[in-house]
N, C-alpha and C positions, 0 to 999 in steps of 0.2 A: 479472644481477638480473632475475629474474621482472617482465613489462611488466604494466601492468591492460589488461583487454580490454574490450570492450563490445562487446556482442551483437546482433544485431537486435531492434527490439521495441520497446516504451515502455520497458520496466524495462531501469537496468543492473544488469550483475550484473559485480563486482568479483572474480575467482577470483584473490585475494593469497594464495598460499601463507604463513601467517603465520609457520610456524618456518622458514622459511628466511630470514625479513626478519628476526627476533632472534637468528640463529645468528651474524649479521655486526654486533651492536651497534647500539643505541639511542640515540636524539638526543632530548633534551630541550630545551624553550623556554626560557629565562633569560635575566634583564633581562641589558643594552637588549634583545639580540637572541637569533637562533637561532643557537646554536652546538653544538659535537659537548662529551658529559661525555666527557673522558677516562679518569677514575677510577671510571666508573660497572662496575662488573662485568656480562659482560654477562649472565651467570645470576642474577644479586641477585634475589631473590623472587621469582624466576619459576619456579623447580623445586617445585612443590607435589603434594600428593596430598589427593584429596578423599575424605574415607572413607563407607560406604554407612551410616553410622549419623546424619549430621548434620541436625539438627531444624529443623523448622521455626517460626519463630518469629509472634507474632501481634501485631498495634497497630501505631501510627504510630511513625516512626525517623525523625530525621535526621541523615544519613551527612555531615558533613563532615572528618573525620580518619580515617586508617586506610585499608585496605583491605579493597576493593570491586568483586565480578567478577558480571556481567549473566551467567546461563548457563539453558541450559532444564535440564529434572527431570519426574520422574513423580511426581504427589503423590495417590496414594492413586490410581493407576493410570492418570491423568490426567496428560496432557502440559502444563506447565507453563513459562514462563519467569520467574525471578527472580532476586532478587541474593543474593549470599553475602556476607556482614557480617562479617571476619575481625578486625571490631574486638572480637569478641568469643571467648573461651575455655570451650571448645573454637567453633570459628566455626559462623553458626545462617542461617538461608536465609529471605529474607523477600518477601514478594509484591509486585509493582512498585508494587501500589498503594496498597500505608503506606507507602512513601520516598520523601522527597525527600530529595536530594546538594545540599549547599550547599557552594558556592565561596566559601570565605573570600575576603577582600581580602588576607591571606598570596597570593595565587594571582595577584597583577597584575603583568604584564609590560607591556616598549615591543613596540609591532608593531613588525617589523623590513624595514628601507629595503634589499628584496630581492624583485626585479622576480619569482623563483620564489617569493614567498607570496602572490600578489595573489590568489589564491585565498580569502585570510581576509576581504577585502573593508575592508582598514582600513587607515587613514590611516599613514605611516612614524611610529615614535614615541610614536601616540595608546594610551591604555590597554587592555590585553586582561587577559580571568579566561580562566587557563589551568589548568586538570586535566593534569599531565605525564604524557610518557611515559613517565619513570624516574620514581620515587617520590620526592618532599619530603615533608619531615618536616612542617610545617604544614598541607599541602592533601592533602584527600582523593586519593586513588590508585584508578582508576575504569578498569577493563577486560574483559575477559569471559572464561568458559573452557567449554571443552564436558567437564570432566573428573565428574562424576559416572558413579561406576559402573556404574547401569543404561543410562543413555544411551550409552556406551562399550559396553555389552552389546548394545542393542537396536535403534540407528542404524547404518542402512548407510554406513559411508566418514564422511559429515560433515553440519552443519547447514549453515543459510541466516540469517544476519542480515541484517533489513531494516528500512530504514528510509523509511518511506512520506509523513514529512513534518515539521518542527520547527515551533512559534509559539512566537513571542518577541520579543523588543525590539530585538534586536540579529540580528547573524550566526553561526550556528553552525557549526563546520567542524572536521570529525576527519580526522585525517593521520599516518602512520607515516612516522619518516624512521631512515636508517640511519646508525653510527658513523662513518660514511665521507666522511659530509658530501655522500652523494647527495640526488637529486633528491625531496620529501616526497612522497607515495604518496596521493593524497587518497581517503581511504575513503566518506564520506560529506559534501556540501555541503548546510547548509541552504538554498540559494538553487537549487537545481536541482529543476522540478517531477518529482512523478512517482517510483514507490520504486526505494529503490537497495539495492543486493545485495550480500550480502559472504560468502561461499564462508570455512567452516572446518570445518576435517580435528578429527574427536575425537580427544579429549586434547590439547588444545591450549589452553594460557594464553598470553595476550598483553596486553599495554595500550600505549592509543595518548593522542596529543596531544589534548584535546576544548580549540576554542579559542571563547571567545565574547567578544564584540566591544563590545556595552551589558551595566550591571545590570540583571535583574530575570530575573522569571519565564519559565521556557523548559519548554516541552512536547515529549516526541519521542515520537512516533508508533511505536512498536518492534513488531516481532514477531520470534519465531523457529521456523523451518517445517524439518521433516528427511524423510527416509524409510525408513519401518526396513526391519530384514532380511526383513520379514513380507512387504513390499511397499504397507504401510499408509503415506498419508501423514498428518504430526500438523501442528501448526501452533497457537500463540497470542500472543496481540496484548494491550497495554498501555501506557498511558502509561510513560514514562520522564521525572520530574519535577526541577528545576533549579531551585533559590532561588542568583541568582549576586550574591554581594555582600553584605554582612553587612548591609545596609541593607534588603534586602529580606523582605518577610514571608512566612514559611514557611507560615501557614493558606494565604495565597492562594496559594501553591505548593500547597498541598493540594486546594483548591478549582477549582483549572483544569485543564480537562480541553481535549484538543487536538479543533478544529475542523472539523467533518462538512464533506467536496468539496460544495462549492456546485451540485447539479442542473442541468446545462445546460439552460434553457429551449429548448422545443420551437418549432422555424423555423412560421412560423404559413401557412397555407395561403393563397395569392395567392386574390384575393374574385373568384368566383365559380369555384372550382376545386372548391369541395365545397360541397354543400348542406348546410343545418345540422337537424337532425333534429327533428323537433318536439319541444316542452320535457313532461315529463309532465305530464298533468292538461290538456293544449291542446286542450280540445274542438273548435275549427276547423279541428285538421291530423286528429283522428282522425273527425269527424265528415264527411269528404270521402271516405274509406275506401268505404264502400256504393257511392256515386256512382261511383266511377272501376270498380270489381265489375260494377258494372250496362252501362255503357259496355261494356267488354270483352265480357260475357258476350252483348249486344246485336251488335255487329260479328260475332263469333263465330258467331250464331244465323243474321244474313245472309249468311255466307259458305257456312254447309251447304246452306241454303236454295237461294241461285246453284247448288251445285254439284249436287244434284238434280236443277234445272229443266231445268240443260244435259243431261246424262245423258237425264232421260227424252225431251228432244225430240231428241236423235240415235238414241235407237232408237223414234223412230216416224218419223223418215225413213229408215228401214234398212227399216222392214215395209212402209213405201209407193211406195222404189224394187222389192221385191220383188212385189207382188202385181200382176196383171193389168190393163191400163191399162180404167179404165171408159168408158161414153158420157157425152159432154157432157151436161150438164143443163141447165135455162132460162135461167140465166144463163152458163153458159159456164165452169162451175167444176166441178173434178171431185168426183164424191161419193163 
């Protein structure tokens, strides 16, 4: 089993080979707990083809039934990420920013009293809205694919999913686990600062466990960044919006947009480490200007001055050791 690595750096980057984590079977969350589907197949809806003729669609949508794959595109020649709406015939591709995915309450599991999930951040038991890994029939089915045709054209090797940050009520946490009953694979945690990476090979569809913890409204910070065969790199960025709980309201899903990094304030100068400049328009700091000119230029005028006087009175003792000693005069001084 392919380990996750992490890299040097702030950011991680998660290089999960993803078809080789569904070539060995998928695990889905089901009350109370996590267990392995045995009857699940493991190709069931995951062998698709995405054809270059699929439209894109326009207005607000909410996705809570059916399936639903996050993938980048070129839309009118412009690198693009959105989702593909397969609740629809033939299926239609729509901008991150008319959907939001609503987690029915069909979607509520027990967190499960296994010291390997404490990564969900929630109590044994306590309620969670889970989006599965295998597809139910009630809740939305929410994954991602690199398979459009121009991107399979134009990307070198694979994209970069990332995710740079979640707001919300609760804990968000996405995780792939295998039929095996191995260890779950944590893709992205809401609780860890700082973006997180996730390395996928084109042509590739996959869908993973999205677990959240409270209802309400959840923002993800999404982008997806590749580089094509050109050697150009693309990159775009957009909310990823979450109404979880049928209680919650969709406008303010629509209305919330995820939270600008708060600026670190600048360490402020220990007093008397820099002087503070005079404010414009302070006629006492610019009105001292002339005066400090005239100082300078006065010192200056006294130094050339010294250095003349000295000069000339060493060569008139160089022409009075040289000439001929005279007679004393009345007083005793030479003339």
């Amino acid at each position: 089993m392919p380990q996750l690595r992490k890299p040097p750096g702030p950011s991680r980057r998660r290089a999960v080979p993803v078809t080789a984590l569904l070539a060995v079977g998928l695990l889905a969350l089901a009350a109370p707990a996590v267990h392995a589907d045995e009857n699940a197949d493991e190709g069931d809806d995951l062998e698709q083809t995405v054809a270059p003729e699929e439209e894109n669609a326009t207005g607000r949508a909410v996705l809570d039934i059916g399936h639903v794959d996050i993938g980048p595109r070129f839309v009118d020649g412009a690198w693009r990420i959105q989702g593909r709406d397969d609740s629809q015939s033939p299926p239609v591709w729509r901008s991150l920013t008319d959907v939001v995915t609503r987690v029915v309450d069909d979607a509520v599991q027990q967190a499960p009293d296994n010291p390997r999930f404490a990564f969900l951040d929630a109590e044994p038991g306590s309620d969670l809205h889970v989006i599965p890994q295998t597809q139910a029939p009630e809740v939305v089915w929410l994954g991602w694919n690199t398979q459009d045709p121009e991107v399979m054209a134009r990307v070198n090797r694979g994209v970069t999913l990332t995710m740079h940050g979640v707001d919300g009520p609760g804990h968000l946490a996405v995780f792939l686990q295998n039929g095996d009953l191995g260890a779950p694979q944590v893709l992205w945690d809401g609780d860890e600062p700082g973006p997180q990476e996730l390395w996928v090979d084109v042509n590739t569809h996959t869908h993973a466990n999205w677990v959240f913890t409270e209802p309400g409204v959840y923002v993800v910070d999404f982008e997806v960044s590749a580089e094509l065969i050109t050697g150009e790199t693309v990159a775009d960025r957009a909310p990823l919006r979450f109404a979880v709980g049928e209680a919650t309201d969709v406008d303010e899903a629509f209305a919330t947009t995820a939270d600008e990094p708060t600026p670190v304030p600048a360490t402020p100068e220990p007093d008397g480490a820099q002087e503070e400049e005079p404010a414009a328009g302070d006629e006492s700091a610019t009105s001292s200007l002339p005066a400090v000119l005239l100082a300078v230029g006065a010192v200056a005028v006294a130094l050339l001055a010294a250095v003349v006087t000295v000069t000339a009175r060493g060569r008139r003792a160089r022409r009075l050791a040289a000439a001929p000693e005279a007679p004393a005069g009345p007083e005793g001084d030479a003339s």
